[in-house]
C-alpha positions, 0 to 999 in steps of 0.5 A: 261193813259185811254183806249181812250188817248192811242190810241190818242197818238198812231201815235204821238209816231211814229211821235216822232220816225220819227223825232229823228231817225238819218238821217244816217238810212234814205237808200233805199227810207226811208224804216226804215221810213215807216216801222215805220210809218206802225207799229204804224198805224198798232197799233192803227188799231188793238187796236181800232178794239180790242175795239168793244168787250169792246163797249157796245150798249148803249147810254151812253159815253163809255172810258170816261176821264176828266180832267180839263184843264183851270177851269177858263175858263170851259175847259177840256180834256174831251174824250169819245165815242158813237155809232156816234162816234166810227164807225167814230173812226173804220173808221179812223184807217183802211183808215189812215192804207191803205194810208199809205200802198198805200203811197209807191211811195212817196220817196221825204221827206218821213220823213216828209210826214209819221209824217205829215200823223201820225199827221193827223191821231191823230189829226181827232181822237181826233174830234171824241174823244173829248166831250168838245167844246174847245178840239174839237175846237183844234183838228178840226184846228189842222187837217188844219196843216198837210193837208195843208202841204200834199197838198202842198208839196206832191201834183201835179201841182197846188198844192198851189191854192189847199192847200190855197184854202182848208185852207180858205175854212175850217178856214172861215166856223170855224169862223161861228161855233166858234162865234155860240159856243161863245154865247151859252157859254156865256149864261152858268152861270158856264163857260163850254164848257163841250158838255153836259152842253153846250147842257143843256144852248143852250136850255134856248135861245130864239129860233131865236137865236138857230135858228142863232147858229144852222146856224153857226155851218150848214156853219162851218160843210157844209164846211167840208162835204161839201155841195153846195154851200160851195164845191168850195174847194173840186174837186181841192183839190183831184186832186191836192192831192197825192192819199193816202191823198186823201184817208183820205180827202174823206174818213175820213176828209168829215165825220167830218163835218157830225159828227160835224152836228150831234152833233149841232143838239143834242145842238139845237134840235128845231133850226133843226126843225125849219130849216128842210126845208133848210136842205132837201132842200140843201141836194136833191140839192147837191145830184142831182148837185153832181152827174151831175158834176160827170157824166160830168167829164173825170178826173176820181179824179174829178168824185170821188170828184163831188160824193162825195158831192152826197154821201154826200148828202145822208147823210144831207137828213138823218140827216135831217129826224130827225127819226130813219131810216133816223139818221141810214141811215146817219151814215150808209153812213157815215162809207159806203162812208169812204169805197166806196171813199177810194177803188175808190181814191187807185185804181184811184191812183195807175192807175194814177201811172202806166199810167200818166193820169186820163182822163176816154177818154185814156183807153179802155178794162183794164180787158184784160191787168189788170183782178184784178184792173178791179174787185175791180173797178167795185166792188167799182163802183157799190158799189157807186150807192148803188147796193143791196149786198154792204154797199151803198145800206143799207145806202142809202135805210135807209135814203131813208126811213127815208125821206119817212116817214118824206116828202113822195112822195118828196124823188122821187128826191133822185130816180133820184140822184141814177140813176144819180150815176148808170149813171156815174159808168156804163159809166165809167166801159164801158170806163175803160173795154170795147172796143179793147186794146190800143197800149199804154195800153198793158203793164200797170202791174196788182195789186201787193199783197201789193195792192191787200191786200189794196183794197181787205181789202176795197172791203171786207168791202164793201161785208161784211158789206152790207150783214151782216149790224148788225155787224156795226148797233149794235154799233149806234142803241141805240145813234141814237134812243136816238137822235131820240127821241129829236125830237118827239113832236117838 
């Protein structure tokens, strides 16, 4: 069994476990349960970050596998790993640990929330993994599954609207993307859908046709990341979801659409050429809409929600810079908004938990009753509007740069969506932690260690990465030059 499938299989021997564990054991608010869903995430968690010693810096496909699968029809179970996708990989493992952790209040079906959260895990690793059209096609409907039942069962008042709305959303922009993969499998004479030999046929197209290709795999991924005007699923969709899914929603579901993005553009480097206006142009849209939605909002989980396509954004521009520092900059956000959305939604969830509301308008000076939940929110806030010391401010100044070299004075604009996001984080920490103590508010417990360890892991990673930024860049330097490169001349 190769180093990669392993780890794939990981989470899905806890969900065996889970399953065929007698139903007698299931006491104490499904403690065996749980301990096993933290063991085997706790694993993988420690054996993929084990594997950034064996990773190399290099372009090529690292812990390669293949094996054919339907020779007939050009698929394989084809896995590999590249500096775009191992961080994503890193990422994965260490939030679907800590929502899992932050999962101690779910005491209803616990048996089958844990195996769908494992599931889940499994699932979004193997997009990441996968270097076969076909099995990435799989694993990304596969993920549907276990969210949906998440949502559906696990969440809140209006749980089913969220749940539907989230599966058709995603299954209507995944029919764009499968017909753009159908012709560019159709113009290979071999009948693969090997990632290299696809990428190999699509440039034999005319261009007005990788042009159409390239604008189906835009609506199947912008679903995903999401970007306007495909993010109607999103803001409900995180409200309604309990907060350790939404720690996986944001953090780690919302990177799969950029990945996917990343990966048409390597397939069609003149079709995002030719379309480099419509991206830049959506992706300063939804920045600066993003984060007005979330400056006007008084759910603190739909202020989260609304930046997170801000965010986002940041991400679409430096992709659509299609030059080293703005490539950089958009991986850097991704992996930095993974650690940014993650620790807000866990202590927006475990408030939630304590006081039975969200609304930004029925707190006032928590630092008096709740000193360790107002640090590590404050630090996770200003994180968000990329404030210099934390991995925000790096991601955000590459992709500033990148989009400077490419479109000059027109990235002022991506200025006035930083200043938006310093906006609503300052205004929020005043809410949250200033003015007298209310009556109601008196009592409200701090962060327990379990906690306290959750976020800390979060926030550390924030510090650490921000201040020492070449331990993450080293693993996507060579992979983003290399992409880089397709693009010069064009």
């Amino acid at each position: 069994m190769g180093i990669l499938t392993l780890l794939l299989v990981m989470p899905l021997f806890g969900v065996v476990l889970i399953t065929l564990i007698p139903g007698r054991l299931f006491s104490d608010n499904s403690r065996v349960v749980r301990t096993i869903a933290l063991i085997t995430s706790a694993s993988a968690l420690l054996f993929s970050w084990g594997l950034i010693f064996s990773f190399e810096s290099v372009a090529n496909l690292q812990f390669s596998e293949q094996v054919p699968w339907n020779p007939r029809l050009g698929t394989s179970y084809s896995l590999g790993v590249d500096g775009f996708s191992f961080p994503m990989i890193l990422l994965t493992t260490l939030l679907s640990f800590i929502a899992i952790l932050a999962s101690k209040t779910i005491t209803y079906q616990c048996r089958g929330y844990y195996a769908l959260m494992l599931f889940l895990q499994s699932a979004i690793l193997g997009v990441f993994m996968a270097q076969d059209w076909s099995l990435f096609y799989v694993f990304w409907e596969l993920t549907l599954i276990p969210l949906f039942f998440l949502i559906d069962r696990w969440g809140g008042k209006h749980r089913n609207q969220a749940a539907l709305n989230f599966v058709l959303y995603t299954m209507g922009g995944s029919v764009f993307m499968l017909i753009s993969l159908l012709v560019v499998f159709d113009a290979i004479p071999e009948q693969s859908f090997a990632m290299a030999d696809m990428a190999a046929a699509a440039g034999t197209l005319p261009a007005q046709t990788q042009v159409l290709i390239f604008l189906g795999f835009l609506v199947g991924f912008g679903v995903k990341m999401p970007i306007f005007p495909m993010h109607g699923w999103l803001p409900l969709a995180h409200v309604e979801a309990p907060s350790p899914v939404s720690i996986l929603l944001s953090g780690v579901l919302l990177k799969m659409g950029s990945y996917g993005l990343i990966r048409a553009a390597t397939m069609l480097p003149e079709a995002v050429m030719t379309l480099q206006p419509l991206l830049v142009g959506l992706a300063l849209f939804s920045l600066i809409y993003g984060g007005l939605l979330a400056w006007r909002q008084s759910d603190l989980k739909k202020m989260i929600a609304y930046s997170s396509v801000s965010h986002m954004g940041i991400v679409l521009l430096g992709i659509a810079a299609l030059n080293t520092a703005g490539l950089m900059g958009a991986v850097m956000q991704m992996f930095a908004h993974g650690l940014v959305a993650a620790a807000l939604f866990l202590l927006v969830g475990l408030l939630y938990e304590r006081t039975h509301t969200r609304d930004i308008n029925h707190y006032s000076s928590l630092i008096q009753v709740t000193p360790r939940f107002a640090f590590f929110m404050s630090l996770a806030l200003l994180a968000g509007m990329g404030i210099p010391g934390t991995i925000g401010f790096v991601s955000e100044l590459h992709a500033m740069i990148g989009g400077f070299e490419r479109w000059g004075i027109l990235i002022v604009l991506v200025s006035l969506g930083v200043m938006i996001s310093a906006a609503y984080a300052v205004r929020t920490i005043g809410r949250l932690f200033t003015g007298p103590v209310r009556a109601d508010m008196r009592e409200v417990p701090d962060l327990q260690p379990v906690e306290l360890f959750a976020a800390g892991t979060l926030v550390v990673g924030i510090i650490f990465y921000g201040i020492y930024p070449f331990a993450i860049m080293q693993l996507m330097t060579a992979s983003v030059s290399q992409l880089s490169t397709l693009f010069v001349g064009l």
